[in-house]
Each structure stands twice: as C-alpha cells, then as structure tokens.
Z-matrix of the N, CA and C atoms (Angstrom, degrees):
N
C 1 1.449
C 2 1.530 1 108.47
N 3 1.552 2 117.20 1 103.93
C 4 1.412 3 112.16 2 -169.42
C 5 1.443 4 92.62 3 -105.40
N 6 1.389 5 128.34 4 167.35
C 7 1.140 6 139.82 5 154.25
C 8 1.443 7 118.90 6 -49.37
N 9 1.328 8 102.89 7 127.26
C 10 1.618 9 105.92 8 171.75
C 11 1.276 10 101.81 9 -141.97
N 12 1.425 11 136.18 10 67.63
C 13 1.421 12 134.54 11 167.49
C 14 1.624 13 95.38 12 -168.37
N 15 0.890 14 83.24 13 138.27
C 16 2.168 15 128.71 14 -170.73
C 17 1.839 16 94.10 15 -77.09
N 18 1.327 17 100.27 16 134.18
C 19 1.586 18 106.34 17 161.35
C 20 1.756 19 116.36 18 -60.34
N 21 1.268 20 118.50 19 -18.11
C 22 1.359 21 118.13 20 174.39
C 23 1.675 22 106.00 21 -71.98
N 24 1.580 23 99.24 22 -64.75
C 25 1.549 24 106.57 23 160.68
C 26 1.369 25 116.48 24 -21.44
N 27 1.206 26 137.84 25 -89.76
C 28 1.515 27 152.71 26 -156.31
C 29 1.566 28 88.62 27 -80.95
N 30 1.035 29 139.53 28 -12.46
C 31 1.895 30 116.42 29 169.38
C 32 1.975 31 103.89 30 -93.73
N 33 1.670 32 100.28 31 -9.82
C 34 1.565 33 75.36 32 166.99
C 35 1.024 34 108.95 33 -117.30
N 36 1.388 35 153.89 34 -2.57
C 37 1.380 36 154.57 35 106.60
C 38 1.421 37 110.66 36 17.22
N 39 1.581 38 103.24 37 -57.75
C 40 1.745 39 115.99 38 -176.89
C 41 1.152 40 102.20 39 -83.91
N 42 0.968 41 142.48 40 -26.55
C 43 1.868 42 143.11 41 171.56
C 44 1.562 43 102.79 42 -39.90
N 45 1.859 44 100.59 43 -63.40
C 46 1.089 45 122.29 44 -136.19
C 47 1.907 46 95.47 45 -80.03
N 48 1.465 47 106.64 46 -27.79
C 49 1.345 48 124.79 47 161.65
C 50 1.304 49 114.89 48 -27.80
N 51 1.726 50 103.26 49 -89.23
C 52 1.145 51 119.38 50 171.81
C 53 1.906 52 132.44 51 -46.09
N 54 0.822 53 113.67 52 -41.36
C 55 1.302 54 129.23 53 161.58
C 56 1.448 55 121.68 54 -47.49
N 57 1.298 56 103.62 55 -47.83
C 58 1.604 57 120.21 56 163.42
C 59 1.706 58 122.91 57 -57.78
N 60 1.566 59 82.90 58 -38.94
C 61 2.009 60 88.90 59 172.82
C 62 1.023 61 112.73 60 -73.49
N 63 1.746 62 123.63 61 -57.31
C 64 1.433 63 114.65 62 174.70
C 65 1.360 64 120.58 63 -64.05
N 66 1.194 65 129.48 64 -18.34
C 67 1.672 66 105.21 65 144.37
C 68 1.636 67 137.45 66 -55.13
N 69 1.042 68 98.50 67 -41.01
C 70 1.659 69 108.05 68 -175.73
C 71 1.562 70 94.58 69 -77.06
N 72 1.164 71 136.20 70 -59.86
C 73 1.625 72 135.29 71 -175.42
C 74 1.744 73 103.52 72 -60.13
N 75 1.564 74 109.88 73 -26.06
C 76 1.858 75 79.68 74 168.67
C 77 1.807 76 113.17 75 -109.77
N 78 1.444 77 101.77 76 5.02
C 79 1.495 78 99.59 77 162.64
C 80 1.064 79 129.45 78 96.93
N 81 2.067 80 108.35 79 17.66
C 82 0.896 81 132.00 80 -175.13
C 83 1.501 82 110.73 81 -76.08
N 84 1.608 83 109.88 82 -40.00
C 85 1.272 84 93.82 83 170.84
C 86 1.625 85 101.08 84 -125.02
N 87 1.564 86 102.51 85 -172.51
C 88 1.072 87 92.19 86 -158.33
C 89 1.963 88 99.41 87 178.23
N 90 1.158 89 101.60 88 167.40
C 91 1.916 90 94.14 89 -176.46
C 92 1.578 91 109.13 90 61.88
N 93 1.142 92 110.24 91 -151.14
C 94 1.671 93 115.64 92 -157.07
C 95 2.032 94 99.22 93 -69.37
N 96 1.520 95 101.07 94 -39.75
C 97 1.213 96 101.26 95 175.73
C 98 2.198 97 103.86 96 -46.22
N 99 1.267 98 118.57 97 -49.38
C 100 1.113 99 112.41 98 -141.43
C 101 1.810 100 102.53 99 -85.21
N 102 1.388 101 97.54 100 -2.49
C 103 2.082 102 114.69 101 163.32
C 104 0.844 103 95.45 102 -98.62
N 105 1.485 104 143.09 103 -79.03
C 106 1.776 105 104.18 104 -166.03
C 107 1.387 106 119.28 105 -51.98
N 108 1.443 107 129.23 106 -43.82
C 109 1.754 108 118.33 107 -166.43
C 110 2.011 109 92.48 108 -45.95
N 111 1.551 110 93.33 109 -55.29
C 112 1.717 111 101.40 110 -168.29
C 113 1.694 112 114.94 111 -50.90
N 114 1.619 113 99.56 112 -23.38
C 115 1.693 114 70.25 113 179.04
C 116 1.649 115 98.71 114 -85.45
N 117 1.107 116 126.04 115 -41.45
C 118 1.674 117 134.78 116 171.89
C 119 1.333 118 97.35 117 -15.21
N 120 1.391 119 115.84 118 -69.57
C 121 1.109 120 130.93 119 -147.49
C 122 1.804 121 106.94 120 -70.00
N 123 1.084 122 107.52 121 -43.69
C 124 2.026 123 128.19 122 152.07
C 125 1.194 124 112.77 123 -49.02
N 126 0.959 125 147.39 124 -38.52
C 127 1.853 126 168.31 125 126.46
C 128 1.407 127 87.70 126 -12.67
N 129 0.894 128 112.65 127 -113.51
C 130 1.770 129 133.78 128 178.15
C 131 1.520 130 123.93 129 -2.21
N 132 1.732 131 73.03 130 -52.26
C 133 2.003 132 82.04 131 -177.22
C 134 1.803 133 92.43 132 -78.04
N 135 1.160 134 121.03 133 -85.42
C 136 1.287 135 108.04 134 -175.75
C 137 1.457 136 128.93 135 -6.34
N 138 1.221 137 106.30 136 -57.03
C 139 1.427 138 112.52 137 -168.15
C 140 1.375 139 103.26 138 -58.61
N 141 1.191 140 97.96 139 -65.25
C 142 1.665 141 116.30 140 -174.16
C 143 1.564 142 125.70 141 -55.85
N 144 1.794 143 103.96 142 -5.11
C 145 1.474 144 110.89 143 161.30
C 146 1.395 145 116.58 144 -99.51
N 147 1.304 146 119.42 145 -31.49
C 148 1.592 147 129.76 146 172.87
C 149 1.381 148 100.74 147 -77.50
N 150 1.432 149 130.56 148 -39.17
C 151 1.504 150 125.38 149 170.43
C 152 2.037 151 100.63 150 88.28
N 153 1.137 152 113.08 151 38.35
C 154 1.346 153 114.18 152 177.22
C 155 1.263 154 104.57 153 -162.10
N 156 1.367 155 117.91 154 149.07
C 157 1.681 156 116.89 155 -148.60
C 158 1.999 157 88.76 156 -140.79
N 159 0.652 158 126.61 157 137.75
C 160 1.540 159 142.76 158 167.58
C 161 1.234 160 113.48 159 -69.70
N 162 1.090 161 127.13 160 -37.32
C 163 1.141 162 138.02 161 -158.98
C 164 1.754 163 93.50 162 -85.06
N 165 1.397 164 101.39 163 -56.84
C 166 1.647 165 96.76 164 -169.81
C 167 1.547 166 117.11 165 -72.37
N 168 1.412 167 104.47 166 -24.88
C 169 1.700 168 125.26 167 162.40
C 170 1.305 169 106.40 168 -46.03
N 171 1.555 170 118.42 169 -51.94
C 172 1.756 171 122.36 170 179.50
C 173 1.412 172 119.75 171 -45.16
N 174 2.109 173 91.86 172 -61.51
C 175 1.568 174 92.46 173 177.29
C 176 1.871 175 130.21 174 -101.77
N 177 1.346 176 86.02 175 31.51
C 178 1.600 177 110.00 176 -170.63
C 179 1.551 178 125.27 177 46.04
N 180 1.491 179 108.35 178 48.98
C 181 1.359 180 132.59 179 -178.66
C 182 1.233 181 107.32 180 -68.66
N 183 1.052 182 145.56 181 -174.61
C 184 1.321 183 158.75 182 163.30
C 185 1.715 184 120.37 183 177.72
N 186 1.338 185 122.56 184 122.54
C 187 1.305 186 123.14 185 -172.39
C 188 1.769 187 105.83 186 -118.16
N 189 1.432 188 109.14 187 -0.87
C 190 1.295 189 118.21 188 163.16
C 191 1.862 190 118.58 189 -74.77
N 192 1.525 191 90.67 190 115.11
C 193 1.862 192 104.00 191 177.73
C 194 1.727 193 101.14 192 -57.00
N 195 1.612 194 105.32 193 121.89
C 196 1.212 195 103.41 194 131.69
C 197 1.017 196 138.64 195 4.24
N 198 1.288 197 122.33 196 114.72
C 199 1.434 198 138.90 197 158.21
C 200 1.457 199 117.05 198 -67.10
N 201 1.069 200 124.45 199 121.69
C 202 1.843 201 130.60 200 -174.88
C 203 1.551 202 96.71 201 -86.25
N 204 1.802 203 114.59 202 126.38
C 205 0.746 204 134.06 203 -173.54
C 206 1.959 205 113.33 204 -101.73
N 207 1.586 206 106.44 205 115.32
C 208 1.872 207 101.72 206 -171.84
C 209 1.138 208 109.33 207 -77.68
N 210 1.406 209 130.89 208 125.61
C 211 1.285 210 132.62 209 -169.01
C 212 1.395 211 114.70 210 -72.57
C-alpha cells in the first residue's frame, strides 16, 4: 500500500472534513443527509491520515508529486 495522495489532496479532504462538522454541530444538516456527509466525511479523514485512497488505487490515480530521481 504505497501512497497515492498529494498534500494538496489530503489538505482539502481536511477542509472538506471540517466543514462537514461545523455543519452538523450547528444543525444545518441533519437526518439521512447528516450520515452520509458523516460517513464521507470519515472517508476523508481516514484517507487523508493514512494518505492512500482506494478509490485512486482502483483507477490507478495518483495525486502524489514525483519523486526526483539523482542521476
């Protein structure tokens, strides 16, 4: 399991995290809407702490820069 997600990747992942909480903590959303954002939002964080995404593993994505190779 190598890394395949970009620090840009995983800092808006965490945006999108947070954003999700302060909705649900002021009660904007809420009901079935407020379990799916939450598992999304559980998705997100996970990924974005292990730094490898399944999804991009599936379709062999990668948003992680290159490694510079010394000749």
């Amino acid at each position: 399991m190598t890394s395949n997600m970009g620090t840009t990747d995983k800092i808006i992942r965490l945006v999108v995290v947070a954003i999700i909480a302060v909705l649900y903590f002021a009660g904007q959303i809420t009901g079935t809407a407020a379990i799916i954002l939450g598992i999304i939002a559980l998705a997100f964080l996970v990924t974005s702490l292990i730094g490898w995404c399944p999804t991009y593993a599936l379709f062999s994505i990668s948003t992680r820069k290159k490694e510079k190779t010394v000749p």
